[in-house]
MIMI-236745 format. One record per residue: residue number from 0; residue in one letter; chain; x, z, y of N, C-alpha, C in turn. Coordinates in Angstrom, 2 decimals, decimal comma. Layout:
// MIMI-236745
(NUM 'A' 'A' (X Z Y) (X Z Y) (X Z Y));
...
// end
This chain:
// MIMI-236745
(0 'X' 'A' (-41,33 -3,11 44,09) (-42,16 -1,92 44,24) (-43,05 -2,02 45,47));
(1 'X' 'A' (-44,02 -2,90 46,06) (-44,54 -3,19 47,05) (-45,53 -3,03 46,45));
(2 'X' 'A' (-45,80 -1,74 47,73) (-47,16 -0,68 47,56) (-48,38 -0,58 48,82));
(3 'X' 'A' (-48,64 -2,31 49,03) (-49,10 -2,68 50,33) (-50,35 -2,73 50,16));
(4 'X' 'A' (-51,23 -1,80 51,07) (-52,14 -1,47 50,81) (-53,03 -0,45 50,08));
(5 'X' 'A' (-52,13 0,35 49,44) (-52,40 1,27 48,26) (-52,25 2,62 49,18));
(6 'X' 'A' (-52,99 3,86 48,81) (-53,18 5,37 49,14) (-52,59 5,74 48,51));
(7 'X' 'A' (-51,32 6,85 48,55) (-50,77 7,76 48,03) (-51,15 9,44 48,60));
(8 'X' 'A' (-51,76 10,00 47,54) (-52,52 11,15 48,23) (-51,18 12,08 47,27));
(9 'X' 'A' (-50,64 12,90 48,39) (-49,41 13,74 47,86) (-49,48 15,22 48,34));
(10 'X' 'A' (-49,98 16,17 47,01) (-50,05 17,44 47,30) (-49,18 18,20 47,21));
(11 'X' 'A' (-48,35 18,96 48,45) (-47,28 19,67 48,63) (-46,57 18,24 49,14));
(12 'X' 'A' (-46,70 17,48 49,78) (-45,99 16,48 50,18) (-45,76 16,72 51,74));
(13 'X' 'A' (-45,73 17,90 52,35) (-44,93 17,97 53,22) (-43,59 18,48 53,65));
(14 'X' 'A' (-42,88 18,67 52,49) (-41,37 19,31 52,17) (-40,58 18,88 51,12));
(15 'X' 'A' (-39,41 19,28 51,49) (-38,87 19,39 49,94) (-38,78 17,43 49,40));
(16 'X' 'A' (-39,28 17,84 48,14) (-39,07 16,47 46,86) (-40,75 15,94 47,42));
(17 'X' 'A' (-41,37 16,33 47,89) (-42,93 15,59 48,12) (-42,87 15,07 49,61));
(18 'X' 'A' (-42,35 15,46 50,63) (-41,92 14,48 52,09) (-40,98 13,31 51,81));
(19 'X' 'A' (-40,39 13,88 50,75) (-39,27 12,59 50,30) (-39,85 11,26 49,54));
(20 'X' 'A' (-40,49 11,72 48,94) (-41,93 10,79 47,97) (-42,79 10,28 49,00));
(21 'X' 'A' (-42,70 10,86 49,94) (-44,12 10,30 50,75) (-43,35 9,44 51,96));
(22 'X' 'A' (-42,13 9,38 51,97) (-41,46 8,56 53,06) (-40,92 7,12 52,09));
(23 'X' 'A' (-40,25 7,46 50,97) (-40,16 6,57 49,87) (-41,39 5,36 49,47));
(24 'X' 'A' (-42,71 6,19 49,56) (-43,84 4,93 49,23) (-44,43 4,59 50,85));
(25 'X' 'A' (-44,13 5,41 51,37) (-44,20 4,73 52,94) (-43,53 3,31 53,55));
(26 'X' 'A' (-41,81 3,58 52,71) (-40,93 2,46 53,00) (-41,80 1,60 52,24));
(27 'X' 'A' (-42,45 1,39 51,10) (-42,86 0,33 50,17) (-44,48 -0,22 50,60));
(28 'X' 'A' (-45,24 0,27 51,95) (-46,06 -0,31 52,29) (-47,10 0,73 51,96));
(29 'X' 'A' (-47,00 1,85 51,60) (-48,52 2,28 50,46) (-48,54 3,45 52,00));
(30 'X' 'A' (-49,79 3,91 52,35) (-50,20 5,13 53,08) (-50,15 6,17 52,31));
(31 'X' 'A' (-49,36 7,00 53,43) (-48,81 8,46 52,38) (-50,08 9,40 52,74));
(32 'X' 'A' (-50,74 10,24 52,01) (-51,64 11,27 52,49) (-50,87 12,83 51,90));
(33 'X' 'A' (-50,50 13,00 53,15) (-49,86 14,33 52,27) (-50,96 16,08 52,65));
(34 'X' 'A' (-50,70 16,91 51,65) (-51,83 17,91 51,76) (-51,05 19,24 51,77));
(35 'X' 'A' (-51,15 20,10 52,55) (-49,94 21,31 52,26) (-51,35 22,68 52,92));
(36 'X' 'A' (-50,75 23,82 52,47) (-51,54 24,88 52,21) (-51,33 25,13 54,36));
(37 'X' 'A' (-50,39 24,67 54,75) (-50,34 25,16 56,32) (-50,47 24,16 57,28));
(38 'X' 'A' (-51,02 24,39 58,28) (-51,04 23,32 59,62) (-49,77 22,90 59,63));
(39 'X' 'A' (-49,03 23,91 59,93) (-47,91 23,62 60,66) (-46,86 22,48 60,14));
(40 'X' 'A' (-46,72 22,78 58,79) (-46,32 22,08 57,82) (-46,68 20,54 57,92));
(41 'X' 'A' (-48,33 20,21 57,66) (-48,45 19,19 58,01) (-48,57 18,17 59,23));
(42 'X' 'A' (-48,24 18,94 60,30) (-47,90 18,77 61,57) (-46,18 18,17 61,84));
(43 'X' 'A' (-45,81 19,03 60,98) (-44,09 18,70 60,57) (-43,53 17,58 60,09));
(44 'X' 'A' (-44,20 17,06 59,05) (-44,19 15,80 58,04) (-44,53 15,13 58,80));
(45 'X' 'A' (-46,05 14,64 59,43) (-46,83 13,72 60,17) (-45,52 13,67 61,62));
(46 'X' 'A' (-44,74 13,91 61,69) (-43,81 13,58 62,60) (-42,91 13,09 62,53));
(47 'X' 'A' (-42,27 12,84 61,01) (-41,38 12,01 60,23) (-42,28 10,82 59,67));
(48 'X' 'A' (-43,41 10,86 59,37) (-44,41 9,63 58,58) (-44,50 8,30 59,28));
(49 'X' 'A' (-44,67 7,33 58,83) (-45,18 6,02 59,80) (-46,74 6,72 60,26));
(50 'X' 'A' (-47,31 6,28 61,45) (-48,04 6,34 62,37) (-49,49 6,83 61,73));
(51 'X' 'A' (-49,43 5,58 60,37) (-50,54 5,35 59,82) (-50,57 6,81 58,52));
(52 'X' 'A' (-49,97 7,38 58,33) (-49,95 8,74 56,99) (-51,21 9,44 57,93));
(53 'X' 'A' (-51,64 10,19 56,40) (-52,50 11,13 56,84) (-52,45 12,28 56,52));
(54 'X' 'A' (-53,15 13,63 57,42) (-52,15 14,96 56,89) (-53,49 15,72 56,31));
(55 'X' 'A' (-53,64 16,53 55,71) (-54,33 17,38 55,32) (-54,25 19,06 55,04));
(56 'X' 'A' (-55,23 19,87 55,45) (-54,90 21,49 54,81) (-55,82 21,56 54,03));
(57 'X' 'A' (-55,04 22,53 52,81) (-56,05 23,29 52,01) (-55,43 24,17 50,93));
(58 'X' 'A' (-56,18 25,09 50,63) (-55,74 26,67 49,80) (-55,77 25,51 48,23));
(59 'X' 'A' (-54,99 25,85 47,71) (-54,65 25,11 46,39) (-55,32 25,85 45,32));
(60 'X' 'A' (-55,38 26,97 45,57) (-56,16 27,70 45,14) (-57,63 27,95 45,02));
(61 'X' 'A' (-58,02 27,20 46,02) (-60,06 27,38 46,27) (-59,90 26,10 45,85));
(62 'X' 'A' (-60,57 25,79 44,84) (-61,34 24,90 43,87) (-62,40 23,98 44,61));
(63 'X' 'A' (-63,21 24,88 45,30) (-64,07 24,27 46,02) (-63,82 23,38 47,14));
(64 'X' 'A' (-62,68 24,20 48,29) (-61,99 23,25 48,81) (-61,30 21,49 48,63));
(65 'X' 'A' (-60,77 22,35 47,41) (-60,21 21,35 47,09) (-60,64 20,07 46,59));
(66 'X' 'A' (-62,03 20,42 45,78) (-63,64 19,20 45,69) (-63,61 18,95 46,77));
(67 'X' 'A' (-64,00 19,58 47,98) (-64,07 18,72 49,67) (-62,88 18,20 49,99));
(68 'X' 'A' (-61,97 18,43 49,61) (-60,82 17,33 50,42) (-61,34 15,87 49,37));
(69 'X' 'A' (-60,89 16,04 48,24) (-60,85 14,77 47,19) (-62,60 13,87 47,85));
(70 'X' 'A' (-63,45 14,87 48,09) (-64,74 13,74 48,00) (-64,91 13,14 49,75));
(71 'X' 'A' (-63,32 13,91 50,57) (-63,86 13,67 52,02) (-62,34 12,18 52,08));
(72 'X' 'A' (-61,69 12,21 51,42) (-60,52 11,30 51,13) (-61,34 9,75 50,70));
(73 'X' 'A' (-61,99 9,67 50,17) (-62,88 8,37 49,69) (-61,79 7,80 48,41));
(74 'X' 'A' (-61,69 6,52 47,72) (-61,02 6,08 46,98) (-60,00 6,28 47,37));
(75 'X' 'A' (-58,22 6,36 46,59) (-57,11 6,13 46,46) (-56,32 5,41 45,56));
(76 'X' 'A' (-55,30 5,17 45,27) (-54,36 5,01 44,23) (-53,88 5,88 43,30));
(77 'X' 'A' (-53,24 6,53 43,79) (-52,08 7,43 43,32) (-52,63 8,78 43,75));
(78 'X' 'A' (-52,10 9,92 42,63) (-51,61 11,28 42,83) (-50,45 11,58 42,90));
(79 'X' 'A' (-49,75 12,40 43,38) (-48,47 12,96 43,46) (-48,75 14,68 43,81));
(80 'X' 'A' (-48,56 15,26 42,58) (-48,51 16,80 42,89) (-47,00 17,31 42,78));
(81 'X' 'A' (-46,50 17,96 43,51) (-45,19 18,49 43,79) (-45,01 20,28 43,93));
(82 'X' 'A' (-46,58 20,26 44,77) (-46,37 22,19 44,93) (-45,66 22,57 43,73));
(83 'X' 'A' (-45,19 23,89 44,78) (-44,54 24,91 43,67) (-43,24 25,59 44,68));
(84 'X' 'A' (-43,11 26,70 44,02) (-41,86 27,83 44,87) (-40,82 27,65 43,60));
(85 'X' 'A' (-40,08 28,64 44,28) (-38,87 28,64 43,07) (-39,34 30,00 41,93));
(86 'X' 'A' (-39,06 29,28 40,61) (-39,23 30,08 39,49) (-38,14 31,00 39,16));
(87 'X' 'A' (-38,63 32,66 39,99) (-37,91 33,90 39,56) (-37,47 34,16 38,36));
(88 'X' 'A' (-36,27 34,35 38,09) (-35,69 35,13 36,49) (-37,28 36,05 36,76));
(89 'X' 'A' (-37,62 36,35 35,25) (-38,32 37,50 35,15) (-37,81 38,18 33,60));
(90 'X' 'A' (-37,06 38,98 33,61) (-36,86 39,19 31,94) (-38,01 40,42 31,63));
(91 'X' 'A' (-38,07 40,10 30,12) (-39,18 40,68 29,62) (-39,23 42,27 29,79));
(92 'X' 'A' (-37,91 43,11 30,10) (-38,58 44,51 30,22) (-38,60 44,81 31,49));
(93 'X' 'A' (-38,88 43,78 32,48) (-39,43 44,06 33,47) (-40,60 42,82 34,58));
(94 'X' 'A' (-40,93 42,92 33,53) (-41,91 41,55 33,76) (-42,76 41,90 34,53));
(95 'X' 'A' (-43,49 41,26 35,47) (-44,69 41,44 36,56) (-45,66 40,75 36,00));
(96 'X' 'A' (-46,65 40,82 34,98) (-47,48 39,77 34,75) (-48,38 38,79 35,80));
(97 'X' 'A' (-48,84 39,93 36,84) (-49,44 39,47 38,27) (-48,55 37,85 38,37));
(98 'X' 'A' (-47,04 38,58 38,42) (-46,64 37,36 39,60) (-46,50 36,47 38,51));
(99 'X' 'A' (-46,21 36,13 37,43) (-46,01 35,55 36,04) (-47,50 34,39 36,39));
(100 'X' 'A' (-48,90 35,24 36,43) (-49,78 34,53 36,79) (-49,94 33,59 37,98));
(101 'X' 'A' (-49,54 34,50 38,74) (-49,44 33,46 40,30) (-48,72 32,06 40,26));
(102 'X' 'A' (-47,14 32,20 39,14) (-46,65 30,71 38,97) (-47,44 30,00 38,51));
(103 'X' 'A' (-47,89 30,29 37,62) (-48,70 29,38 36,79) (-50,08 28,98 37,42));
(104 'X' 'A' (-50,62 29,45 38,65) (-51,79 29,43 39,13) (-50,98 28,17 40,07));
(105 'X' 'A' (-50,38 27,80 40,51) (-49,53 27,13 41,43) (-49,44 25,70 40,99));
(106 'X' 'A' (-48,24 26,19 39,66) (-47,45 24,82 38,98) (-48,60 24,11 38,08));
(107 'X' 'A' (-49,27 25,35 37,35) (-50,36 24,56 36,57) (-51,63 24,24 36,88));
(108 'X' 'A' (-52,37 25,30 36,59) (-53,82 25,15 36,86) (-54,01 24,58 38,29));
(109 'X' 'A' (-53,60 24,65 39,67) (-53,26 23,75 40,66) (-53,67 22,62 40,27));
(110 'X' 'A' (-52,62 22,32 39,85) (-52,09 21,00 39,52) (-53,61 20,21 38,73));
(111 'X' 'A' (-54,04 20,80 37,79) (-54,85 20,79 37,08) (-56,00 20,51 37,63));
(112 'X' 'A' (-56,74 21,17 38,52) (-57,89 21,41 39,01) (-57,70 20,14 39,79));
(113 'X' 'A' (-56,56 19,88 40,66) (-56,35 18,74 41,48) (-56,61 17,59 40,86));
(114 'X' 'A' (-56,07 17,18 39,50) (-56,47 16,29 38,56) (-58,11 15,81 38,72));
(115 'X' 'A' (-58,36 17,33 38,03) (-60,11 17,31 38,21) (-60,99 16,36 38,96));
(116 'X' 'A' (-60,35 16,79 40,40) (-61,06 16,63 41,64) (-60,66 15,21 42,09));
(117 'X' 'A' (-59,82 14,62 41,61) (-58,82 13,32 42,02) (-59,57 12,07 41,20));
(118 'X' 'A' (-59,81 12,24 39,97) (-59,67 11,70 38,58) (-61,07 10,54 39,39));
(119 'X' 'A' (-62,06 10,88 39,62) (-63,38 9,70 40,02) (-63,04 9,34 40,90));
(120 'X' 'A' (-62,04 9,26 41,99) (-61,66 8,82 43,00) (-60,44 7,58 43,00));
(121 'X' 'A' (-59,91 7,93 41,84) (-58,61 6,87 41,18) (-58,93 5,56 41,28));
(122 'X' 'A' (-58,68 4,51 42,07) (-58,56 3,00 41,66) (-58,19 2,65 40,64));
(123 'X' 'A' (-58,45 1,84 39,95) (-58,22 0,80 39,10) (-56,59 0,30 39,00));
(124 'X' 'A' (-56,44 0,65 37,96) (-54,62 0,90 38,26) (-53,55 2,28 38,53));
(125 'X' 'A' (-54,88 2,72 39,03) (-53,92 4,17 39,17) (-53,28 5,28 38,93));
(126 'X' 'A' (-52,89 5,91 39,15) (-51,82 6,96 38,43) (-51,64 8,21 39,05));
(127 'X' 'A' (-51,13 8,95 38,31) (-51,24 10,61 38,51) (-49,66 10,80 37,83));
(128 'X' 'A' (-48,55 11,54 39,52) (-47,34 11,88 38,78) (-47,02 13,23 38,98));
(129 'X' 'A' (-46,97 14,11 38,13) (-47,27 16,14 38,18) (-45,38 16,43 37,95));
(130 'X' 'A' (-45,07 17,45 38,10) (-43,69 17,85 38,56) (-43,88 18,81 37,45));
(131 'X' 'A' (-42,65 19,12 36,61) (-42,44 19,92 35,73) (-40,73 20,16 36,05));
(132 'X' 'A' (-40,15 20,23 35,12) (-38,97 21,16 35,29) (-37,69 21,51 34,04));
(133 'X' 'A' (-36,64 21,66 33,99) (-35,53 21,50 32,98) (-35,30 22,65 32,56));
(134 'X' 'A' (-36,24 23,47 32,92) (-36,53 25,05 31,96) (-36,49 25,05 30,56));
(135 'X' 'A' (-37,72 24,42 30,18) (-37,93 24,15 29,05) (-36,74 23,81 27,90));
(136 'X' 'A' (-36,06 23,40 28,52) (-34,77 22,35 27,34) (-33,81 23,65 27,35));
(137 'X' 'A' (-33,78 23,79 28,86) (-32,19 25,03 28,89) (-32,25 26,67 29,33));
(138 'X' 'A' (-33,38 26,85 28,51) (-33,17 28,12 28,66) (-32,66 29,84 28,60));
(139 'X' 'A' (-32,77 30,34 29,41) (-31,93 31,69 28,90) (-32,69 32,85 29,45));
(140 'X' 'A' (-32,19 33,67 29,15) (-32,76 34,87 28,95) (-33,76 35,32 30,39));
(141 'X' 'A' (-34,63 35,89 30,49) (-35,43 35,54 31,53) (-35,97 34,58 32,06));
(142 'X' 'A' (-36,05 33,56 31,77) (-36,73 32,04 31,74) (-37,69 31,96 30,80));
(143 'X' 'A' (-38,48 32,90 30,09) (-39,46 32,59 29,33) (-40,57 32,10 30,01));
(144 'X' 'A' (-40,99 32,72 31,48) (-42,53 32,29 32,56) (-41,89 30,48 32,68));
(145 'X' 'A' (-40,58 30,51 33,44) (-40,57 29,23 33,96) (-40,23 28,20 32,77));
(146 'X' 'A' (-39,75 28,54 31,67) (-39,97 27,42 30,79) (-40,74 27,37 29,85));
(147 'X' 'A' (-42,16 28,46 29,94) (-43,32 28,39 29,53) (-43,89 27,33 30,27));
(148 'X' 'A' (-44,58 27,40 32,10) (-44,65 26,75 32,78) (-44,09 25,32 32,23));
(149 'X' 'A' (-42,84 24,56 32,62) (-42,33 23,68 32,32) (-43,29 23,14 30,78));
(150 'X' 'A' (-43,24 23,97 30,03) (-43,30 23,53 28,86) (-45,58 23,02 28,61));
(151 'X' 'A' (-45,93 24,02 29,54) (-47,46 23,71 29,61) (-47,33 22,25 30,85));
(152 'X' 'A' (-46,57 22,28 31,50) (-46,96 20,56 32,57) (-46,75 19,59 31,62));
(153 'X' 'A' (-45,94 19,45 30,42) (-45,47 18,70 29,93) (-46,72 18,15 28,70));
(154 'X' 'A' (-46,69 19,31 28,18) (-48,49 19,11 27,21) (-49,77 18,81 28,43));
(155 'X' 'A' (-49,24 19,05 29,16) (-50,47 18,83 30,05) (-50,40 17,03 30,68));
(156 'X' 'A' (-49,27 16,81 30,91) (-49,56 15,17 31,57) (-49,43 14,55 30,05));
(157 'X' 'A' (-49,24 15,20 29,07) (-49,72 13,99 27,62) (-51,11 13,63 27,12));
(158 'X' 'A' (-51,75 15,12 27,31) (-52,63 15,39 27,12) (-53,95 14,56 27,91));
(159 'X' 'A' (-53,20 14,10 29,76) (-54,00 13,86 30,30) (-53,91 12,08 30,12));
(160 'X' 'A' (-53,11 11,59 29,44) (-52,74 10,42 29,73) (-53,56 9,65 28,89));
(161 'X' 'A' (-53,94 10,58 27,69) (-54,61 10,14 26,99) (-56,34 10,09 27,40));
(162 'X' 'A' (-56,53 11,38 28,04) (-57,99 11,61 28,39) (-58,56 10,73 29,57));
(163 'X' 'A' (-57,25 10,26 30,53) (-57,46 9,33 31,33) (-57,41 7,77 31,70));
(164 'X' 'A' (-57,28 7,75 30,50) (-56,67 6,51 30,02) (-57,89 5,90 30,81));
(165 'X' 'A' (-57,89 3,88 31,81) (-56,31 3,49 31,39) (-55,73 4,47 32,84));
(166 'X' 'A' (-56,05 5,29 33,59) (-55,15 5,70 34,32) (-53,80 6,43 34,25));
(167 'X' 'A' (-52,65 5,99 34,54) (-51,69 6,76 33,90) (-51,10 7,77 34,36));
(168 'X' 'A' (-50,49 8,74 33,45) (-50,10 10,01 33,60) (-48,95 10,20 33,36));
(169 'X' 'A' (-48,24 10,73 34,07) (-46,53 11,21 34,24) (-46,28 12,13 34,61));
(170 'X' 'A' (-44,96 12,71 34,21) (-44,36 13,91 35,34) (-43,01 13,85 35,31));
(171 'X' 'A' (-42,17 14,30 36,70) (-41,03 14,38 37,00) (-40,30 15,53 36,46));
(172 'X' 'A' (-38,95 15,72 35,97) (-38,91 17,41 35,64) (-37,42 17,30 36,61));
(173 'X' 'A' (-37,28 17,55 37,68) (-36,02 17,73 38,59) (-35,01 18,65 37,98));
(174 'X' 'A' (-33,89 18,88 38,39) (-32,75 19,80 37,75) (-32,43 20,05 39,33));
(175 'X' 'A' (-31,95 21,13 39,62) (-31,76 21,91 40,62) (-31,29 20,41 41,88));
(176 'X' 'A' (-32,43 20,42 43,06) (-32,28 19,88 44,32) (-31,81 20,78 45,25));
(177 'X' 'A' (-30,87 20,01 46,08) (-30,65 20,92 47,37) (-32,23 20,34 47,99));
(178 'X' 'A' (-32,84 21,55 48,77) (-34,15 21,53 49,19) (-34,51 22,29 50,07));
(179 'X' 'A' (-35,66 22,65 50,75) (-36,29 23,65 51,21) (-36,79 25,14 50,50));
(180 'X' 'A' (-36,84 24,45 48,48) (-37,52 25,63 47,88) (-36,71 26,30 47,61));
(181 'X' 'A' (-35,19 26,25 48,12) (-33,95 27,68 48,27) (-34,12 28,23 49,61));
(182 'X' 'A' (-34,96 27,82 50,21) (-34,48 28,86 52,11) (-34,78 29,80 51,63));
(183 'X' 'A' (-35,36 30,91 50,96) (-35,56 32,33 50,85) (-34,45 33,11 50,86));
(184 'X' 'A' (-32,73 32,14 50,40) (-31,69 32,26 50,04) (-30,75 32,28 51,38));
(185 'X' 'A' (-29,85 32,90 51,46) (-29,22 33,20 52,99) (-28,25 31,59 52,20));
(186 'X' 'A' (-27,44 30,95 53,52) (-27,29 30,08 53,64) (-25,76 30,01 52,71));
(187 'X' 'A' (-25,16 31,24 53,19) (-23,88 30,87 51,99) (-24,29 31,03 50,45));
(188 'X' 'A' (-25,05 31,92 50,23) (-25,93 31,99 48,68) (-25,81 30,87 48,06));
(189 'X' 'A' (-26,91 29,85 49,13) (-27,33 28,54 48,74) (-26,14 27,61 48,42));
(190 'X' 'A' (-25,16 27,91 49,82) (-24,63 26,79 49,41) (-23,36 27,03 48,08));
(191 'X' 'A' (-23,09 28,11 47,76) (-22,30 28,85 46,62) (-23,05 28,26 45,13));
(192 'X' 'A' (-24,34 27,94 45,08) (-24,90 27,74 44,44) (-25,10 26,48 43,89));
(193 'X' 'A' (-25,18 25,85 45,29) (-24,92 24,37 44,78) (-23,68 24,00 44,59));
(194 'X' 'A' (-22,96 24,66 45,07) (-21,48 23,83 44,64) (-21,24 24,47 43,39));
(195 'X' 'A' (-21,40 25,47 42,82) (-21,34 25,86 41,22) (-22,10 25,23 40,50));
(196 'X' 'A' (-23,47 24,94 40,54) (-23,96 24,37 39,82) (-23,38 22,51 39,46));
(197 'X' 'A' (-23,36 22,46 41,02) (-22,56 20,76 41,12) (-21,81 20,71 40,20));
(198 'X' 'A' (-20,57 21,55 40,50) (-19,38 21,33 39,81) (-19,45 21,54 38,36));
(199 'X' 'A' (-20,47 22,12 37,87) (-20,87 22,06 36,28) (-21,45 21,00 35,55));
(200 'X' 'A' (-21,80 19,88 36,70) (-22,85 18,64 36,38) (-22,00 17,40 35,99));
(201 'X' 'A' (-22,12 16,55 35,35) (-21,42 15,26 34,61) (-21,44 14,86 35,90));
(202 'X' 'A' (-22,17 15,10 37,05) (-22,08 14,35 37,84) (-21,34 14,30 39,48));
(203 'X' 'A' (-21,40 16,46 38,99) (-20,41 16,55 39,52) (-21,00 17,07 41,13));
(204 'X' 'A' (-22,91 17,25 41,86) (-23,18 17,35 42,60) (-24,66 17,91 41,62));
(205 'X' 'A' (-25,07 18,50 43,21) (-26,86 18,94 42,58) (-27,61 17,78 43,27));
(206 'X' 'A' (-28,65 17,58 42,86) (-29,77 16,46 43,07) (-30,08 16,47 44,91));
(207 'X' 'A' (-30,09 15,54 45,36) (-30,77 15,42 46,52) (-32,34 14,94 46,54));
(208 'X' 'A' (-32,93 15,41 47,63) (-34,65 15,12 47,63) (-35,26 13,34 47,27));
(209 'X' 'A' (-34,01 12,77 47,90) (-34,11 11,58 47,89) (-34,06 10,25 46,56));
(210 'X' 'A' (-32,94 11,89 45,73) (-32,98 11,31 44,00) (-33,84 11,28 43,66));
(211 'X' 'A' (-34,73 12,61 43,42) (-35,69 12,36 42,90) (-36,90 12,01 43,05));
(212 'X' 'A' (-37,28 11,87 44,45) (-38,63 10,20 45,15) (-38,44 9,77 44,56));
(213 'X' 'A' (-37,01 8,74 43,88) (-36,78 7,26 43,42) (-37,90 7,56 41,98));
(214 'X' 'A' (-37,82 8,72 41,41) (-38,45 8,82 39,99) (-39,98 8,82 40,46));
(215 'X' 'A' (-40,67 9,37 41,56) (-41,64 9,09 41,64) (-42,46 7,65 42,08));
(216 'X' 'A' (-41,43 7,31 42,66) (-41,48 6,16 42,80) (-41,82 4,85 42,09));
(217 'X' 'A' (-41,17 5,44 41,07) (-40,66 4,35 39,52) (-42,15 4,42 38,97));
(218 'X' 'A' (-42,60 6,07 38,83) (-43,74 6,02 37,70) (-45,24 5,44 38,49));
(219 'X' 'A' (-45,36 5,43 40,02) (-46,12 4,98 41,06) (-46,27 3,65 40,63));
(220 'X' 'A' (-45,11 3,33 40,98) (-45,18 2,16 40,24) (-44,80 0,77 39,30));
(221 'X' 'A' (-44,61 1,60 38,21) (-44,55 0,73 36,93) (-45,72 0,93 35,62));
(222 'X' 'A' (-46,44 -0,14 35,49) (-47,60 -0,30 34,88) (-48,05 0,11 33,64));
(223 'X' 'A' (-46,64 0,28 32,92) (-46,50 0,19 31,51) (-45,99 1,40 30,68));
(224 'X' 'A' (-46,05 2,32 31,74) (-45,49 4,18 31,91) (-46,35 4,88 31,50));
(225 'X' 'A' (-46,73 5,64 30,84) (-47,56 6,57 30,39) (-47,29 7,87 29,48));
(226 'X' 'A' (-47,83 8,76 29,96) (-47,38 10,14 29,31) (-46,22 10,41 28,40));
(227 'X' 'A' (-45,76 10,04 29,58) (-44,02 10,28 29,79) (-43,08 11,22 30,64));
(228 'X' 'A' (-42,19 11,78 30,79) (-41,32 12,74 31,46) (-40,61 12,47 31,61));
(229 'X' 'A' (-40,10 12,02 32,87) (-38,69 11,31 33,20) (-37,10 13,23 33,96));
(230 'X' 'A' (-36,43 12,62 33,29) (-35,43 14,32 33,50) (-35,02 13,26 34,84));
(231 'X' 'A' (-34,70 13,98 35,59) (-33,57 13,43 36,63) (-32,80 14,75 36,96));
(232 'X' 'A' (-32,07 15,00 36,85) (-30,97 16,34 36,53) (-29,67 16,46 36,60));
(233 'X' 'A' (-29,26 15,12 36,96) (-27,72 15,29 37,03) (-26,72 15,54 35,52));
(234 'X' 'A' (-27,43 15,24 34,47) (-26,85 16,07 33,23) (-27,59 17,45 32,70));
(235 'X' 'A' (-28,03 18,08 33,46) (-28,11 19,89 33,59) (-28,63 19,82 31,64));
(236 'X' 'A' (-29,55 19,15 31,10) (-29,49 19,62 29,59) (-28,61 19,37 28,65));
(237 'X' 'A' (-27,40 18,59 29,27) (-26,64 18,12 28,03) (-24,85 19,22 28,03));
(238 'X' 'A' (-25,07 19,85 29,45) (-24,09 20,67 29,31) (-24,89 22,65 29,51));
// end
């Protein structure tokens, strides 16, 4: 997996499963560019990065922005989109459509627009890996937004794999990581949580940040990958 010389431009790659991705293709030689909506954030990362990473801000949301980062970046390799919060139960008789929209303004169209703006900038060889989610397969009652979501990233990196061809298109779908996107959660919550969920897993633990880099890793770089969805989950759809 020697990624010497190659740009990895990683949005939401200063936390979580995207600092982990961006230290992962760091070990393999490639320059991590990671992009997060706050200074501070990318001030945070760029302090764990080799010397040479580069940090970036911008509203994920302004479109326009987000054309000026991609045309002020020059050529790259790789995409890696990761943004995203944690997907609220919302059950249907009390649904917020607002916030229903806001996920999806995040996980998808984000994601999407980033594509957009990325896509003429791609080297020869390169690849685009988008984050989706184990909603879709296991859902229950109030999970209709997040495994709607899930279920549009998934038509969406097939969709793109084809339109981008030969650049290739992937996405990760994680099963519950211990992470940053639980701090909203008081600390025994969290950790009550992971050890229930663990203990429900074939495997017996919840995912660490570091599991699932290795998957971004894989689709970064292996040549022959294309609009595909790799689960890394610990089990979570088969029980």
């Amino acid at each position: 997996m020697d990624l010497t010389g190659q740009r990895v431009v990683l949005m939401g790659g200063t936390s979580g499963i995207g600092l982990a991705t961006a230290r992962a293709v760091s070990a393999q030689g490639a320059q991590a560019v990671v992009v997060s909506s706050r200074q501070s954030s990318v001030d945070r990362a760029l302090g764990e990065l080799p010397q040479e990473a580069e940090g970036h801000v911008a509203d994920f949301a302004d479109t326009g922005r987000i054309g000026e980062l991609f045309a002020s970046l020059g050529d790259f390799d790789h995409l890696v989109y990761t943004a995203g919060e944690p997907l609220a139960l919302m059950p249907l008789e009390t649904l917020d459509i607002g916030a229903a929209r806001s996920f999806f303004d995040v996980r998808f169209f984000s994601a999407l627009d980033a594509v957009r703006a990325a896509a003429p900038r791609l080297r020869d060889g390169g690849s685009v890996t988008l984050t989706t989610g184990t909603a879709k397969d296991r859902p229950g009652p109030g999970w209709a937004v997040a495994a709607g979501i899930c279920g549009a990233v998934e038509a969406l990196t097939k969709a793109l794999a084809v339109e981008l061809a030969p650049v290739r298109v992937n996405a990760v779908a994680p099963g519950v990581v211990r992470s940053p996107l639980w701090s909203g959660m008081s600390e025994a919550d969290r950790d009550a949580m992971y050890a229930n969920i663990g203990a429900s897993l074939p495997v017996r633990r919840v995912g660490e940040v570091e599991d699932i880099a290795q998957a971004y890793l894989y689709l970064i770089s292996q040549p022959y990958t294309t609009g595909s969805i790799i689960t890394i989950d610990g089990g979570t759809v088969l029980v």
